[in-house]
C-alpha positions in Angstrom: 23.1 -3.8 9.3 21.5 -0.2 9.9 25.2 1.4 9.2 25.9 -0.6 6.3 22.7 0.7 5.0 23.1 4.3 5.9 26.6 4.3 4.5 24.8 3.8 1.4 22.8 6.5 1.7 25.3 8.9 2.4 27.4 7.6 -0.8 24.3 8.0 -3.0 23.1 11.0 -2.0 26.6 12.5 -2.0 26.6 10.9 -5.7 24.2 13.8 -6.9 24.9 17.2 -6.6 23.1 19.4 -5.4 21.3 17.9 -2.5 20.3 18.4 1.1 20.1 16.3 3.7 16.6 17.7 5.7 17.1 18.4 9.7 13.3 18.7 10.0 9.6 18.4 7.8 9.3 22.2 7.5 13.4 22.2 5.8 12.7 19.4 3.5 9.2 21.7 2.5 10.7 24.4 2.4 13.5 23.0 -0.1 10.4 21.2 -2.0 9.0 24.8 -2.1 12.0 26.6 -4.0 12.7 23.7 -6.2 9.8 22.3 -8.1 11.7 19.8 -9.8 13.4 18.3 -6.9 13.0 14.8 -5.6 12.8 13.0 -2.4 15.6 10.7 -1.4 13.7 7.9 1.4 14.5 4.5 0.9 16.0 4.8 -2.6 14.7 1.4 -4.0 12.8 3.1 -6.7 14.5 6.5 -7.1 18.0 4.7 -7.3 17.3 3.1 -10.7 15.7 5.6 -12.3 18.6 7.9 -11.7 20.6 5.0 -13.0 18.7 4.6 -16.0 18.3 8.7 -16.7 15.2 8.4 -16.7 15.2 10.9 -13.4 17.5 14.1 -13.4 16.4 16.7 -10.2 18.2 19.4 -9.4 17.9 18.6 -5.4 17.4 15.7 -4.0 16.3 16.1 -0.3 17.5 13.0 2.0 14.4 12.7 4.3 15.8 9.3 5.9 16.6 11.2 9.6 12.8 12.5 10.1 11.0 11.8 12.8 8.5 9.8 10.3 8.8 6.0 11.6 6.1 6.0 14.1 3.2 3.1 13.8 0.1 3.7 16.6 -3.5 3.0 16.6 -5.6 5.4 18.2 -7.8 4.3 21.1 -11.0 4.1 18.8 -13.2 1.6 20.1 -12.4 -0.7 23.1 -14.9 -3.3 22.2 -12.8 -4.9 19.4 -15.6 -3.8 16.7 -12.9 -1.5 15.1 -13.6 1.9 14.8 -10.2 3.9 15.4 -7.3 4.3 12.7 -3.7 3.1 12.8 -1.1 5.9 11.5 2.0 5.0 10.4 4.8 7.3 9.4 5.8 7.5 5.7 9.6 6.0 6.3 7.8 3.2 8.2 10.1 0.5 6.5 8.1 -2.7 4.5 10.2 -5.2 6.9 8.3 -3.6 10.0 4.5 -3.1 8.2 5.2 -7.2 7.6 6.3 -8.0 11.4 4.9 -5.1 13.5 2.1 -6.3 16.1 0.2 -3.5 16.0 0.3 -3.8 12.2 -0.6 -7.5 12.0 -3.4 -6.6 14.4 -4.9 -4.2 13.5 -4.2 -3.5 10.1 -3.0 -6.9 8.8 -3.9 -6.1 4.9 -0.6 -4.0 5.1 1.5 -6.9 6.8 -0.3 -9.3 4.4 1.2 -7.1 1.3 4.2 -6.0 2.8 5.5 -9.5 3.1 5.3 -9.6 -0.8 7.4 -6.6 -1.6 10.4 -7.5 -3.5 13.4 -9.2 -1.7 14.8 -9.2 1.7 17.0 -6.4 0.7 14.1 -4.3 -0.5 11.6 -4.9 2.4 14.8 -3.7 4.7 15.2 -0.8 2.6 11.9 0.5 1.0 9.9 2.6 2.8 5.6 2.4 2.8 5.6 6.5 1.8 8.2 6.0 -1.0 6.3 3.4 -2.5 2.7 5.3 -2.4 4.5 8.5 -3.9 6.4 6.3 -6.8 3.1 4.9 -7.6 4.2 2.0 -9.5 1.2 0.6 -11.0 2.3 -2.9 -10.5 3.7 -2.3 -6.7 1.4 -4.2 -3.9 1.0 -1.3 -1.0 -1.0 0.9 -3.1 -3.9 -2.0 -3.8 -3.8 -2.4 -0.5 -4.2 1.1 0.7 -7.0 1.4 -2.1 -8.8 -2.1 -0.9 -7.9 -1.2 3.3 -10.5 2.4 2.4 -6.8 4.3 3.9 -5.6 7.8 3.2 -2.0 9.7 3.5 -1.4 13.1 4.9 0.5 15.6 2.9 2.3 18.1 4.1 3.7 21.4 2.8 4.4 25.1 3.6 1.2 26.0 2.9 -0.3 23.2 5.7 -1.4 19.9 6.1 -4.2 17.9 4.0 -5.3 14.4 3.7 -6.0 12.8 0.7 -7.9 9.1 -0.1 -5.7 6.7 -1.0 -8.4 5.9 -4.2 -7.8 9.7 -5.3 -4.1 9.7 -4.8 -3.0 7.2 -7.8 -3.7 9.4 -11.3 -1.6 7.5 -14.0 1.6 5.9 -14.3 3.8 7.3 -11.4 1.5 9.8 -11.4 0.0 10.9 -8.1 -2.2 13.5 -6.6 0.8 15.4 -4.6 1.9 18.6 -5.5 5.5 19.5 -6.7 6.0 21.2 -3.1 4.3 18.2 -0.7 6.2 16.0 1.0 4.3 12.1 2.0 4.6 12.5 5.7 2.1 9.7 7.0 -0.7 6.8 6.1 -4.1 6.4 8.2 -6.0 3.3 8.1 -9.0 2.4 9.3 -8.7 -0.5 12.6 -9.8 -3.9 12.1 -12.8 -5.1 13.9 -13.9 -8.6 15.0 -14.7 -11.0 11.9 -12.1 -9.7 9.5 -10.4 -11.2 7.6 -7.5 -10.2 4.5 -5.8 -11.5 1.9 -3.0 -10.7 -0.6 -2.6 -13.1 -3.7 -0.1 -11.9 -6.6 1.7 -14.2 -9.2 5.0 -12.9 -10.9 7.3 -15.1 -13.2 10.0 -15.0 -11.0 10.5 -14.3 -7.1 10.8 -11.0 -5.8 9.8 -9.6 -9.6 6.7 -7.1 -10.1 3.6 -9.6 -10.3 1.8 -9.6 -13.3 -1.4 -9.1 -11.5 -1.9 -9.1 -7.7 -5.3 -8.7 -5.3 -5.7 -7.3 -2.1 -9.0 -7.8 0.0 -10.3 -7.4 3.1 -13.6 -8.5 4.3 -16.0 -8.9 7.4 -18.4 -11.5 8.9 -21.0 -11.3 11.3 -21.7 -14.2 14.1 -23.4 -16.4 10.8 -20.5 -16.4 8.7 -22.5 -13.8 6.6 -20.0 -11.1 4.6 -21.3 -7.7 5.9 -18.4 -5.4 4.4 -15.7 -5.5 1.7 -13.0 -4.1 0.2 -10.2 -5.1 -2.8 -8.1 -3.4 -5.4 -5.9 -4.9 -8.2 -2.5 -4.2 -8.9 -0.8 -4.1 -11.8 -3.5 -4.5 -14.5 -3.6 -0.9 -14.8 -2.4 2.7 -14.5 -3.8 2.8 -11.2 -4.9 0.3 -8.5 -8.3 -1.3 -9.6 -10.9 -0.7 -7.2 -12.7 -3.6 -7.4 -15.2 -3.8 -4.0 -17.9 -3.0 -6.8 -17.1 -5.9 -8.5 -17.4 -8.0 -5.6 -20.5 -6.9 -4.3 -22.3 -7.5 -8.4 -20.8 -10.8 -7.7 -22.8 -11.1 -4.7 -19.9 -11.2 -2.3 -22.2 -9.1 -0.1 -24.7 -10.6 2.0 -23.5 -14.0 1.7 -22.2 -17.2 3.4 -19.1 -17.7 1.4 -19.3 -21.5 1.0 -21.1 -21.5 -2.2 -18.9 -23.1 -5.1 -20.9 -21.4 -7.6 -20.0 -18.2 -5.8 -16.3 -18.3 -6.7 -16.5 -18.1 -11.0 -18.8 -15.4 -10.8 -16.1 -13.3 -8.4 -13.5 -14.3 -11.3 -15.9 -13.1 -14.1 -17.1 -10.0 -12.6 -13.5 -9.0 -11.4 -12.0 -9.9 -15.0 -14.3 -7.7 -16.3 -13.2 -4.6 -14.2 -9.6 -5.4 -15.5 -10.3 -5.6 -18.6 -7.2 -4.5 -21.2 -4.8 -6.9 -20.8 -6.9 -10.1 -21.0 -4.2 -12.7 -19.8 -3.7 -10.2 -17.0 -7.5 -9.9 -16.6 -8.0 -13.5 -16.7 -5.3 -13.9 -14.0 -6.6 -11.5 -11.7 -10.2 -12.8 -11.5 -8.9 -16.5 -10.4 -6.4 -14.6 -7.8 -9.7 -12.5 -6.8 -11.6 -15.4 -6.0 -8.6 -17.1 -4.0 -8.0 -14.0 -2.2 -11.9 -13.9 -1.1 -11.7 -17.7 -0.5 -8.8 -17.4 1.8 -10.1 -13.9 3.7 -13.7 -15.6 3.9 -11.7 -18.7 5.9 -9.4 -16.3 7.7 -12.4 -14.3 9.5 -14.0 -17.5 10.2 -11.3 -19.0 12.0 -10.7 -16.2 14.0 -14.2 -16.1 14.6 -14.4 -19.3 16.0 -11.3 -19.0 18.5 -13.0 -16.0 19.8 
């Protein structure tokens, strides 16, 4: 399977002329560098199209796919299973392996949880977790959940290395925070502790379409069921992923044993609020809020329970 999917590689980027094929980071920043309106060839799912469609022409395109950028580690952190390290991942980390990876699933299981509803099986083998923070599709899933999981990414270029927030890296429409000569090279998250739980809840009209609106959240109990931390973001109700962790907590997420009934339309109206613009979309993206809290509530409970 890996050949058939490199020999499409080769035959697309041999399909636009010029472009290199970078031996190392500092070549492909260094080809970034000359050509400001060059592009960066990873897993293609998004580029492809829009060079189809016209609606990209760059005068490189730099094939990144043989980097050394697949790597997925937590640091040691803390050894008491309260969190308190990061997990780094490597920008051509694939979506197939953020859905199935162990270390992923453990310890920073809002990525698995969103990865698993990127497009179709073709896709998720394909698309890579850098190339879909750098399109910046205001509708795609991995960006909510970078926003919602408090994560950054490290860019790198020849004038050195800087990390950005994932909240500050999203500006607009496919409109990030990178500079023209900055290449995605990896993702940090923070670990997982005990009483965590996540959630990822999208609807789309079709299967392996954009959804119309989608939620991310990740949240954490203490030993009383009480909800001592959250985060969540929206995606595709706007230019940008929502943040919507203030939304939760004016809902009075925070501090609370999340078995309340009358809890759950408040999360829907305070979170419809923030998306406010699109008011089906709105609409849809409070009741998918208040799922997605329902079912991470539930999650960190269970796992609290086998502990």
């Amino acid at each position: 399977m890996s050949n058939v999917f490199e020999t499409r590689s080769d035959a697309f980027a041999r399909a636009v002329q010029p472009n290199v094929r970078a031996e190392s980071v500092d070549h492909a920043v260094s080809v970034l560098a000359q050509a400001p309106e060059a592009r960066v060839l990873a897993g293609g799912q998004s580029l492809a199209p829009m060079l189809a469609l016209r609606l990209a022409r760059p005068e490189v395109l730099v094939d990144v796919n043989r980097l050394p950028l697949t790597g997925i580690a937590a640091d040691s952190g803390s050894d008491s299973g309260d969190g308190g390290g990061e997990v780094h991942l490597g920008a051509l980390t694939r979506h197939r392996f953020l859905a199935l990876d162990p270390v992923v699933a453990r310890e920073a299981p809002l990525l698995a949880a969103a990865a698993r509803h990127v497009g179709d099986a073709a896709i998720r083998n394909r698309g890579t977790l850098g190339g879909s923070l750098a399109h910046a599709d205001p509708a795609a899933e991995l960006p909510a959940a970078l926003v919602a999981s408090g994560g950054r990414v490290i860019l790198t270029s020849q004038r050195g290395t800087r990390e950005l927030a994932a909240a500050d890296l999203f500006e607009g429409f496919f409109v990030t925070g990178l500079a023209p000569d900055e290449l995605l090279t990896g993702v940090v998250v923070p670990r997982t502790g005990e009483g965590t739980g996540v959630a990822f809840e999208e609807w789309a009209p079709r299967a392996a379409d954009f959804p119309w609106a989608g939620i991310a959240v990740t949240l954490q109990i203490d030993t009383h069921g009480t909800c001592t931390a959250v985060g969540a973001a929206a995606c595709g109700v706007a230019s940008v992923p929502v943040d919507l962790a203030p939304s939760l907590t004016a809902a009075g997420v925070l501090g609370a044993v999340l078995d309340d009934d009358a809890l759950w339309p408040s999360i829907a109206t305070h979170v419809e609020a923030a998306c406010a613009g699109d008011d089906d979309r709105a609409e849809l993206a409070g009741l998918l809020a208040a799922r997605a809290v329902r079912r991470a509530w539930m999650g960190a409970m269970r796992m609290a329970a086998a502990a």
